[in-house]
Structure formats: structure tokens, C-alpha cells
C-alpha positions as CSV (number, residue, x, y, z in Angstrom):
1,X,135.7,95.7,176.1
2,X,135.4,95.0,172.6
3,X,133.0,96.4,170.4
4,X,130.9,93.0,169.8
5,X,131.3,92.6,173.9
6,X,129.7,96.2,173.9
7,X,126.7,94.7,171.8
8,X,126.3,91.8,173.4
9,X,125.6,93.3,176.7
10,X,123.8,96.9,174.9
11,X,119.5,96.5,175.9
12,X,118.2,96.3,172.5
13,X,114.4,97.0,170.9
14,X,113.8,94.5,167.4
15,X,111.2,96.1,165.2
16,X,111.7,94.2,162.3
17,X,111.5,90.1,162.9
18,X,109.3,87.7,162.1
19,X,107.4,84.8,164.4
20,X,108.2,81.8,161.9
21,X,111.7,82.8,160.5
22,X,113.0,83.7,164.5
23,X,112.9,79.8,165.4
24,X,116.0,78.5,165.3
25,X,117.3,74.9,164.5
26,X,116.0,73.6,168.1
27,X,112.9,74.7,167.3
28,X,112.2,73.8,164.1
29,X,114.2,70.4,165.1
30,X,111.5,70.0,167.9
31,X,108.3,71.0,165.4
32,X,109.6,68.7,162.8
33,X,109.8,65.6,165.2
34,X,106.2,66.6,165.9
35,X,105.3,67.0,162.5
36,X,107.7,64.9,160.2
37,X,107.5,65.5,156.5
38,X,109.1,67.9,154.3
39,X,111.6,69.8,156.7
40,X,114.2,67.5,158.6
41,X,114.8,67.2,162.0
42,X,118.6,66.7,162.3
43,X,120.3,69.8,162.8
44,X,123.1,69.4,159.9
45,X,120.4,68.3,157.4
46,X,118.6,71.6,158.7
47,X,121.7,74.5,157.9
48,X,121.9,72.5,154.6
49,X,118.5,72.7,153.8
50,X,118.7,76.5,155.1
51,X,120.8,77.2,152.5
52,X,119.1,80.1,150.1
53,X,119.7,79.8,146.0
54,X,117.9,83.1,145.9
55,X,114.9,85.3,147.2
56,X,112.5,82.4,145.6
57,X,114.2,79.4,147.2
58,X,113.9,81.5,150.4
59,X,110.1,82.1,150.5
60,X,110.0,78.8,149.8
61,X,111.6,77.7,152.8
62,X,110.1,79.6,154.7
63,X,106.9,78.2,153.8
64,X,107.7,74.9,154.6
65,X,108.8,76.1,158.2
66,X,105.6,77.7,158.7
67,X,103.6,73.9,157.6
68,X,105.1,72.7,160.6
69,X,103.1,75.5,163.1
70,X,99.8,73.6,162.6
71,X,98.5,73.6,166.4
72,X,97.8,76.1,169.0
73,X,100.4,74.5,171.1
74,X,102.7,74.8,168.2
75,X,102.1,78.5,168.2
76,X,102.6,79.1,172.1
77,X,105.6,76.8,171.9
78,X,107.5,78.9,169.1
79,X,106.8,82.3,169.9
80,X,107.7,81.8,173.8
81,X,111.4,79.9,172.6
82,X,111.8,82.7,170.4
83,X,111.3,85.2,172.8
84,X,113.6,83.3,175.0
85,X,116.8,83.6,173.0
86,X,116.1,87.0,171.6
87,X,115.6,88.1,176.0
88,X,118.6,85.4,176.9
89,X,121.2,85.2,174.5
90,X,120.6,89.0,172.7
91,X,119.6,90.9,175.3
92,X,116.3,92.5,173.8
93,X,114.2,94.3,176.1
94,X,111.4,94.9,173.6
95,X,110.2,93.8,170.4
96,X,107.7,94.2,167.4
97,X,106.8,90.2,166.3
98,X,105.5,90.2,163.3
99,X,103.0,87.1,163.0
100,X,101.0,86.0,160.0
101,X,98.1,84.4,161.2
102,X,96.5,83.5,157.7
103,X,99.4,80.7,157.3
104,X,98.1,79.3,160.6
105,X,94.4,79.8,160.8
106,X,94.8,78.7,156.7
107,X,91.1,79.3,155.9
108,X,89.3,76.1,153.4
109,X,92.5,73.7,155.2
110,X,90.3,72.9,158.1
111,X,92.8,69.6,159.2
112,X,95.8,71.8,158.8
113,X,94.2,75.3,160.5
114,X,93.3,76.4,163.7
115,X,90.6,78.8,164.3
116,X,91.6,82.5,165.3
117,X,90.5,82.4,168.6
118,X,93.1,79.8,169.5
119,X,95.8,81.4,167.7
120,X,95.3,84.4,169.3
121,X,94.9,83.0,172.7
122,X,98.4,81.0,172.1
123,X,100.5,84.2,171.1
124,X,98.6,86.3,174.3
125,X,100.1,83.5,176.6
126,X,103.2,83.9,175.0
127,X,103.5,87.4,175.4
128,X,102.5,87.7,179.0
129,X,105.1,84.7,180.1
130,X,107.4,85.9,178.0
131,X,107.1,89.5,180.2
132,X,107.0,87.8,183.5
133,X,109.6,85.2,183.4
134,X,112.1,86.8,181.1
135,X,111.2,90.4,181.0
136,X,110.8,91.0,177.5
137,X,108.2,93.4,176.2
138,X,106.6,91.9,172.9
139,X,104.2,93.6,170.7
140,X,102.4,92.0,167.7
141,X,102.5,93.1,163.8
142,X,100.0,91.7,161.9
143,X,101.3,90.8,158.5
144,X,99.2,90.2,155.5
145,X,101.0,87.5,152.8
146,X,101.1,89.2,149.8
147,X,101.4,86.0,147.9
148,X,97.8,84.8,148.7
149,X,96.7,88.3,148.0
150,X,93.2,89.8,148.5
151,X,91.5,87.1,150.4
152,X,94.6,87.1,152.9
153,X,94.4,90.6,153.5
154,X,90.6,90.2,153.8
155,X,91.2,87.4,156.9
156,X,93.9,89.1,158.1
157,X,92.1,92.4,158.7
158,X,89.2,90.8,159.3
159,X,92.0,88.7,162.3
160,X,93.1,92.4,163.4
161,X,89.4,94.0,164.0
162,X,86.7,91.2,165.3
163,X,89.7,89.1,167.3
164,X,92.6,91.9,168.0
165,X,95.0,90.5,170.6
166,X,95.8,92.8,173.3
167,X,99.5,93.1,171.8
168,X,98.9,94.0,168.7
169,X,100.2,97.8,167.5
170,X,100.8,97.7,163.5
171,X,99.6,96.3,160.1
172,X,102.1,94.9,157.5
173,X,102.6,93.1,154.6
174,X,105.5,90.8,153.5
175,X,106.0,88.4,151.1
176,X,107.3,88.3,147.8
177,X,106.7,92.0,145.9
178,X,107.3,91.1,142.4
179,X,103.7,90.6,140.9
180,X,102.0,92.2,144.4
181,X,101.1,95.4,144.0
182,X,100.9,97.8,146.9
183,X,98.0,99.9,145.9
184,X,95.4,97.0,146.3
185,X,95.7,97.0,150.0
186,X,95.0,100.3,150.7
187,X,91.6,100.1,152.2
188,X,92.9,97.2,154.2
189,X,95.4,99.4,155.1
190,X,93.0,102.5,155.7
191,X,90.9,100.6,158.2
192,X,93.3,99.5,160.3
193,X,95.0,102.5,160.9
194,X,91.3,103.8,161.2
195,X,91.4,101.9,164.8
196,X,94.8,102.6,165.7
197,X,96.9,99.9,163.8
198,X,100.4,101.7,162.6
199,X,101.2,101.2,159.2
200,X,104.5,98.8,158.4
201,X,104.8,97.1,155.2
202,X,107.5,96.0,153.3
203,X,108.8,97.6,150.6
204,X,111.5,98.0,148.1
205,X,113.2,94.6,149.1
206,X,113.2,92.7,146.2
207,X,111.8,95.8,143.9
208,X,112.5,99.3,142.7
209,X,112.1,102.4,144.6
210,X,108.6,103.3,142.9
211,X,107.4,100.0,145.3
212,X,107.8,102.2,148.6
213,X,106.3,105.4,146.9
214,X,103.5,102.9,146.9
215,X,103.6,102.0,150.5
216,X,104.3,105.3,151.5
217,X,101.4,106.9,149.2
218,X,98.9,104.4,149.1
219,X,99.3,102.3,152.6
220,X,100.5,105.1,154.7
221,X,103.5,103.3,155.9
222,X,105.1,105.0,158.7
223,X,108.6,102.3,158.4
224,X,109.2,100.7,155.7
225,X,110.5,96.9,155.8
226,X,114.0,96.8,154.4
227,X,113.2,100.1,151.8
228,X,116.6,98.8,150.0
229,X,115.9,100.1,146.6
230,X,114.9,103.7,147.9
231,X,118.5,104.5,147.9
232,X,118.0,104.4,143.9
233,X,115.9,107.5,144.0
234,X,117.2,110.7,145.8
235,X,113.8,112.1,146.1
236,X,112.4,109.3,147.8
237,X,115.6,109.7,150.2
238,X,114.7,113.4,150.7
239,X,111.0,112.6,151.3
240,X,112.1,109.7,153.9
241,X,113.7,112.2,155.8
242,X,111.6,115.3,156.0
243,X,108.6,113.1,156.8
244,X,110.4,110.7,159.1
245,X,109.6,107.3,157.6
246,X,111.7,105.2,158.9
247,X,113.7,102.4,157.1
248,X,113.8,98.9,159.0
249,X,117.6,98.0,157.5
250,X,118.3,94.3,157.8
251,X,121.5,93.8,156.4
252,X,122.2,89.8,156.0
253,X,119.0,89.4,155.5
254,X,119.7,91.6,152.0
255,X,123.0,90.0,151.2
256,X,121.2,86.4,151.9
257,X,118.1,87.1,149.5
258,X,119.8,88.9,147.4
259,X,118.5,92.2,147.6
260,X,122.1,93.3,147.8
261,X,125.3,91.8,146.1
262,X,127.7,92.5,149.4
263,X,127.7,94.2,152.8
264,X,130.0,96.5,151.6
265,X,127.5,97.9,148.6
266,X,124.8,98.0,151.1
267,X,122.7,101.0,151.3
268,X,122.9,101.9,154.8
269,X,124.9,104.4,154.8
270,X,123.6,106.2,152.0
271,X,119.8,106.4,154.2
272,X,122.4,107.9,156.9
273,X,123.9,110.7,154.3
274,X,120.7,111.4,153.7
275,X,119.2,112.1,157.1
276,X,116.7,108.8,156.9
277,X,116.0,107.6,160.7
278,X,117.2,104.0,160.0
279,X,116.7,100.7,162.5
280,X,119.2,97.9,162.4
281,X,117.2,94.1,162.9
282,X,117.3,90.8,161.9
283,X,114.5,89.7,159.6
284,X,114.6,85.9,160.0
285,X,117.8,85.5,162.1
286,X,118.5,82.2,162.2
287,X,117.4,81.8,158.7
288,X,120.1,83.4,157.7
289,X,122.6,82.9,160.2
290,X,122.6,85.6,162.4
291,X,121.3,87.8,165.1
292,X,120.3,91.8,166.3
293,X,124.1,91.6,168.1
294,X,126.1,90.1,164.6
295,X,123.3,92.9,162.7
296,X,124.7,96.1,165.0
297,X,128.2,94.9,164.3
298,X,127.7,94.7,160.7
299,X,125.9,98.4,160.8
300,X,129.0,99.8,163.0
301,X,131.2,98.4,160.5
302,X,129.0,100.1,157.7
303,X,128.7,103.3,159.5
304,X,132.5,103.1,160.9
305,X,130.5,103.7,164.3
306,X,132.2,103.8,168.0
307,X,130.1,102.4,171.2
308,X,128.2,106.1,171.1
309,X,127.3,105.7,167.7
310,X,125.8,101.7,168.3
311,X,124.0,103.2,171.5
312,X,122.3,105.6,169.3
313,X,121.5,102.9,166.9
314,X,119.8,101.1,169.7
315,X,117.9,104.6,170.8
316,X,116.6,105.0,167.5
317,X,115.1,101.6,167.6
318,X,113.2,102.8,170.5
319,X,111.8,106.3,169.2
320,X,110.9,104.4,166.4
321,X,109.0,101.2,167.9
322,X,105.1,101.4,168.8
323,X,106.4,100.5,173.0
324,X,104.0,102.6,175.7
325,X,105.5,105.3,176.6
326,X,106.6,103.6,180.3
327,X,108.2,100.8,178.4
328,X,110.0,102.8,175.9
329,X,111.3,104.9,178.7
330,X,112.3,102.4,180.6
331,X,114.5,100.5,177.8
332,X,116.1,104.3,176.9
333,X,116.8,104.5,180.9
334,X,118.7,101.2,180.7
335,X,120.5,102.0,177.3
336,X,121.6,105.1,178.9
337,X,123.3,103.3,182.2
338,X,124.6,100.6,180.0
339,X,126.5,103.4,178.0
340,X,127.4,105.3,180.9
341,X,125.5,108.2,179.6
């Protein structure tokens, strides 16, 4: 068996995806025939207009996706396809989806919003098919866009107390960094995790290391999205470590936005050197033309890492996710017998 037959087959947790950037061309392709406008329909004229300039032209792309999620039916339909071919054709037993409700509720955009209460009710139908017909355990992150900034994180944590979905485990924030500053969401941040929420921003993607010292200070992030940069700064490094923060690594996700200039000057395994618990994941897979198996090949090329070393990779993901403990159990049970451990 090869090493990329290994992965394929390997049970898999994803921590670090997001609702709107997992659809792939059929489903954007099916949400553009119902919404026709500014994204096209055919699939060539859809890699072409997937192709990223830079981190910029990327948000903005992705923005344009998430315009076409304008119904509740829109929202069940996306998240239950993506958790079809993340169960089907990557063999994911769990995952963390991180879903930004403000884009969809859009508060003052009455025609193009829904209210919260149907949003929420579309993702909860998801969830419990997609556990029942393809068993595949997903969890919600609530993500605030960092771009619309305070009255987004308002809704959103206003979203995550008065109308919190029974999936829902951690609080985030995405979006682009430059010009966002991490410190003004730290009471959103504080009173989330004040009922329970975990605390998962992004940090350090697009930014120096100084922007997860903010996460990690002020927001109280227990992983870090992406955390490139922190490789710039060995203290950060050593503080990752000792206080096991983990680092959500998304490798062609980096090279795509250009938070990297090449695989092979990637960070990764300098977080490993350093003793930082890392997770491999895909970001917005078919955004950038890949998935969690093509992401643990890249890291086992990185780390120069045999079938043991990707089965740890995938335990990590695991010790690190927010699963019950029955769930998490169960996945490590079934990493173990696929490894022959």
C-alpha cells in the first residue's frame, strides 16, 4: 500500500474547515443556477474564477460564494453535501465546521438574510443527517468576520448565547487580520468561553507573530488558526509548547494565499522542533484545490513521516478537537485498527 492509499483509507478528525469555502464546484455550480449573478455556474468558468491573485482576491471570492447561501434551504443543502464528501470521499469521522452566521442572517439586508432561527435550524438538520446516514460527527465553530468588525462580533455572540445550536463547541474569528485587531474582541471572547465556548481564532496567517500573542493573551485561544508567522518568534514557539496551544497548520491553504512562498519553506516542521502539538486540515479545500488526504501527504512529505508518523498526525487531531469523550474514543479506536496498532 502506498503512502497516499494509507491516507485515503486512515479515519480522520478536520478541526480547521470552513462551511462556505468546503463546497466544491457541484455545489457552488448548483447554488449559482439557483442564484445566478456574479459567480458562474459552469465548472471550467468556476476553477478559473477560483484562481487566487493573492490573500485579497481570495476573501474576495470567498465572499461572493457566501452571496449565493441566501436561504435556509441553501444552508441545509451546503453543509449536508459537504459533509458528504468530507464522510465519502475523505474518510472523516469527525469534524469542527466553522460557520459564520452574520454573512447569512446579514442583519439591515432583510431580502438577502435569514433570520437565526432558520439558520440554525438548517445547520442542526444537517448535522443530525449527516450522523445518521453517513456517520460523521460534526460540531459547529462560530466564527466572527473580522472585516465587519464590532457589530459582527456583537450578532455573532449574541447568535452563540440566545440561539446556541446543539453542536456548537468553540468561538472564532477569521477574516482578513491586517487592520483587525485582536484585542477588541476580547469581551466577546470572555463571554463565550464564560458558557463553555472554546476559544479558536485565527491568527498569525496573514500577520506577524505579535497577532497570536494577541489571541493567545487577549482571546484566550486554545488553537490557533494557521499561527504561520509564530515560527518568526522562538518565544512564542516555547510558550505554544509548554502551554499546549495548538497550531491548526493548513499548508495549501498558506502557499495559495500567500502566507507562505512554497511548501518546502513552510513552517511545519519548525512547530514540530519545537514541541508545538500541530493539526494538519484543509481550510477551504476545494478553494484551493485540495483535501485533508492531499494535506496529510503534503505534512508527511514535510515531516519525512512513515504510516506511524501520519497515524499520529491523525491522533493529534483527535486530542486536540472539542468531540465527547465517546466520540473521540471511538474515532482513536478505529485509527488504532486501521493502523494495526
Amino acid at each position: 500500500m502506498s503512502l497516499a492509499e494509507f491516507v485515503a483509507g486512515l479515519p480522520k478528525a478536520e478541526l480547521h474547515v470552513h462551511q462556505v469555502g468546503s463546497a466544491s464546484p457541484r455545489i457552488v455550480s448548483e447554488l449559482a443556477e439557483r442564484h445566478p449573478g456574479v459567480v458562474p455556474s459552469d465548472p471550467d468558468a468556476l476553477k478559473e474564477f477560483f484562481a487566487f491573485r493573492d490573500f485579497a482576491h481570495f476573501i474576495e471570492v470567498y465572499l461572493a460564494v457566501v452571496s449565493l447561501v441566501r436561504t435556509p434551504e441553501d444552508v441545509r443543502l451546503l453543509t449536508y453535501e459537504v459533509a458528504r464528501e468530507m464522510a465519502q470521499r475523505q474518510h472523516i469521522r469527525y469534524a469542527e465546521l466553522t460557520c459564520t452566521p452574520y454573512t447569512s442572517v446579514r442583519p439591515g439586508d432583510p431580502d438577502r438574510g435569514m433570520p437565526i432561527e432558520a439558520y440554525t435550524e438548517a445547520i442542526e438538520d444537517a448535522r443530525v443527517a449527516a450522523e445518521r446516514d453517513l456517520g460523521l460527527v460534526l460540531r459547529w465553530v462560530y466564527d466572527i468576520p473580522g472585516e465587519a468588525g464590532l457589530p459582527a462580533a456583537d450578532a455573532t455572540l449574541a447568535y452563540a448565547l440566545d440561539h446556541r445550536p446543539e453542536g456548537l463547541v468553540g468561538f472564532g474569528l477569521g477574516g482578513p487580520e491586517v487592520g483587525v485587531p485582536r484585542p477588541q474582541f476580547q469581551p466577546h471572547f470572555e463571554a463565550a468561553r464564560a458558557v463553555g465556548l472554546r476559544s479558536v481564532p485565527h491568527a498569525g496567517e496573514t500577520t506577524g507573530p505579535e497577532t497570536v500573542w494577541d489571541a493567545v493573551r487577549f482571546l484566550g485561544a486554545e488553537r490557533i488558526g494557521h499561527g504561520t508567522s509564530a515560527a518568526q518568534d522562538p518565544a512564542l514557539l516555547t510558550y505554544l509548547a509548554e502551554n499546549g496551544i495548538v497550531l491548526e497548520v493548513c499548508p495549501s491553504s498558506n502557499l495559495a494565499t500567500g502566507a507562505v512562498t512554497s511548501l518546502e519553506e513552510h513552517p511545519l516542521r519548525a512547530f514540530v522542533a519545537a514541541g508545538v502539538v500541530v493539526t494538519i486540515n484543509s481550510d477551504d479545500p476545494p478553494m484551493f484545490g485540495t483535501t485533508l488526504n492531499r494535506e496529510y501527504e503534503i505534512a508527511a512529505s514535510i515531516l519525512d513521516l512513515d504510516e506511524a508518523g501520519v497515524a499520529n498526525l491523525a491522533r493529534a487531531a483527535v486530542h486536540a478537537s472539542f468531540a465527547p469523550d465517546a466520540v473521540a474514543g471511538r474515532v482513536l479506536a478505529q485509527i488504532d485498527t486501521y493502523a494495526g496498532t
